[in-house]
C-alpha positions as CSV (number, residue, x, y, z in Angstrom):
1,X,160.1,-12.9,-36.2
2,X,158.5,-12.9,-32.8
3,X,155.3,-11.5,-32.1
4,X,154.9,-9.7,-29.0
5,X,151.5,-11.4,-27.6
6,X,151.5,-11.9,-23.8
7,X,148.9,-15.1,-23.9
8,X,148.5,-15.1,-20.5
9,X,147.3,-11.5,-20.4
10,X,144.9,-12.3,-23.2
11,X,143.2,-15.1,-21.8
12,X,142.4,-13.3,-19.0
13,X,141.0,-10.9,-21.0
14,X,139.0,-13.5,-22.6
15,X,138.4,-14.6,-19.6
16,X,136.2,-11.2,-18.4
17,X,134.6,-11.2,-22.0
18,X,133.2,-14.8,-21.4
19,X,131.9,-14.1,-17.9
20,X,130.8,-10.3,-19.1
21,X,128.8,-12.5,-21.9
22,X,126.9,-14.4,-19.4
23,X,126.7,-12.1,-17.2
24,X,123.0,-12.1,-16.7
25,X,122.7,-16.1,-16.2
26,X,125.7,-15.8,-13.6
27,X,123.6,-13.6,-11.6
28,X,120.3,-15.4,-12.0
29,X,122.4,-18.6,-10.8
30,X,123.5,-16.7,-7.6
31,X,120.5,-15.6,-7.0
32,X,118.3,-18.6,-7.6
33,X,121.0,-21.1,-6.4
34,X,123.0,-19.4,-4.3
35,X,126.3,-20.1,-6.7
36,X,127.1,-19.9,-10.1
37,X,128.6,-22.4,-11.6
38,X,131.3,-22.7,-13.3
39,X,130.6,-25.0,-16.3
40,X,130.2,-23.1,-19.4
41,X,128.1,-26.1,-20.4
42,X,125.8,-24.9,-18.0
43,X,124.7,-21.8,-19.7
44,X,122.5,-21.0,-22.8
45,X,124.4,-21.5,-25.5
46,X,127.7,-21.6,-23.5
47,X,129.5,-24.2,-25.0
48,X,128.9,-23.4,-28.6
49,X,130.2,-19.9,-27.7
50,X,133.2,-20.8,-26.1
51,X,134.3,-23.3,-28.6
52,X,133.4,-20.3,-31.6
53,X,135.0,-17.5,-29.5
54,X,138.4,-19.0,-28.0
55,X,138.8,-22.5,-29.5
56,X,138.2,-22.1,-32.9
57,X,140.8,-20.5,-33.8
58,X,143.9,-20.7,-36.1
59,X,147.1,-19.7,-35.2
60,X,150.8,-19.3,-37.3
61,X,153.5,-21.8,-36.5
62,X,155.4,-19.3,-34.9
63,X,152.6,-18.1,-33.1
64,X,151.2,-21.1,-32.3
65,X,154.4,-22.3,-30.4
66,X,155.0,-18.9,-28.6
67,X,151.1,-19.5,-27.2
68,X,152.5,-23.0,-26.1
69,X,155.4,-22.0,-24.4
70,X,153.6,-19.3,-22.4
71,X,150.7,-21.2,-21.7
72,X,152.3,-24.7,-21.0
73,X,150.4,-25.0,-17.6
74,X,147.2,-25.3,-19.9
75,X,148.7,-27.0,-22.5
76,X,146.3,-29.7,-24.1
77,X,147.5,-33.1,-24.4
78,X,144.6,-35.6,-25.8
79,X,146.5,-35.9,-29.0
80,X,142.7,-37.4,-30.8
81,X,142.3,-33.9,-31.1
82,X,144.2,-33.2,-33.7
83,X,145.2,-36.5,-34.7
84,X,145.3,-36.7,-38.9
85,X,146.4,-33.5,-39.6
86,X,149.6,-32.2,-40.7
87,X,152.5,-31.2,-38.0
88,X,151.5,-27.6,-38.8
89,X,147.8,-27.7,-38.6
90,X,148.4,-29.8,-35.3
91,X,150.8,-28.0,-33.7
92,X,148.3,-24.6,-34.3
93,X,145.3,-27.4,-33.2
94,X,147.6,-28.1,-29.9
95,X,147.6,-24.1,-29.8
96,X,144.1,-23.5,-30.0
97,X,142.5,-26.0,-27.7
98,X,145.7,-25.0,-25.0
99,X,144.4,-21.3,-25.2
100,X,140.5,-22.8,-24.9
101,X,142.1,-24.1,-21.6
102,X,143.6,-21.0,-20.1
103,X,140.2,-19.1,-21.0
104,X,138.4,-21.6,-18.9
105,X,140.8,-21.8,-16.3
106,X,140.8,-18.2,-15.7
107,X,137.1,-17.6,-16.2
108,X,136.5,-20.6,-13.4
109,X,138.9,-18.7,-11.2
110,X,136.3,-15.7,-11.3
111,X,133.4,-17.5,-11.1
112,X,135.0,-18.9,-7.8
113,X,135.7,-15.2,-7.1
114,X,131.9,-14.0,-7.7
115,X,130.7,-16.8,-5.9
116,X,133.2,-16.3,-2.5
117,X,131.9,-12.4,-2.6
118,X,128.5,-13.7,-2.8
119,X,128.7,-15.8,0.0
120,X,130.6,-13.2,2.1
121,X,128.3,-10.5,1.4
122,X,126.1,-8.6,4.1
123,X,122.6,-10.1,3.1
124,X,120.1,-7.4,3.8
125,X,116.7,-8.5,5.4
126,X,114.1,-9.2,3.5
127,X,116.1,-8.5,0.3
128,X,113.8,-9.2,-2.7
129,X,114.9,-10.9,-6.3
130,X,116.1,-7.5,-7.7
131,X,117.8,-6.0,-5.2
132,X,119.6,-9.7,-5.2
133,X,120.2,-9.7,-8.8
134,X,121.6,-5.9,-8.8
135,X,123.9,-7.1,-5.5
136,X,125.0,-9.8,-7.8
137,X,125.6,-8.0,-11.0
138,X,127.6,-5.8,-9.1
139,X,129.8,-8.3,-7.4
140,X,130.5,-9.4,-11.3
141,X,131.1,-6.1,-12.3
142,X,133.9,-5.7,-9.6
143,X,135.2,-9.3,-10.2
144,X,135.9,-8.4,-14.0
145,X,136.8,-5.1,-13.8
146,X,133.9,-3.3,-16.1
């Protein structure tokens, strides 16, 4: 019985939770450095809450190789990772570290998206911190759709 999940369209909707998570340290990093980056080691916290909020995760057989098939472009392939465990629980480990990689893929791509509109952006003179920091939340807000 298949389940109807589109993984693709969830991972981008990951995606604009993880970015909508950090939201504030994105827009501190474009302001203070001019880019945010796109490391989620490079945040407060960041890689714990990644790994918690879209690794961590266990998925059905069936489930797990309807993720794979849609997501095969991220598919994970260090076999270590699940190596020990049973062909279920590795097939749904292969799963759950694939989908961690679509998440990161697609939140990079919008990082790379703030960061072009913050580079393209009309710089008022003698913009201050805030008015910087509300130009950049706003440029995340548009990115992500919220």
């Amino acid at each position: 019985m298949a389940h109807d999940t589109n993984w693709n369209t969830e991972a981008q909707s990951d995606a604009k939770d993880l970015v909508r998570n950090f939201e504030d340290e994105v827009a501190q990093q474009l302001v203070d450095k001019g880019k945010a980056s796109d490391d989620w080691n490079n945040y407060d916290g960041g890689d714990s809450y990644f790994h918690e909020s879209y690794v961590d995760k266990s998925y059905a057989l069936i489930e797990s190789a309807e993720l794979l098939e849609q997501l095969d472009e991220h598919e994970e392939t260090d076999s270590g990772l699940w190596e020990g465990l049973s062909p279920r629980e590795a097939i749904g480990a292969q799963a759950a570290y694939t989908y961690g990689n679509a998440v990161w893929d697609e939140a990079k791509d919008l990082i790379e998206q703030i960061n072009d509109r913050w580079n393209d952006r009309e710089t008022p003179e003698n913009e201050d911190d805030d008015a910087k920091e509300q130009a950049a939340k706003a440029i995340i807000a548009e990115v992500i759709g919220s």
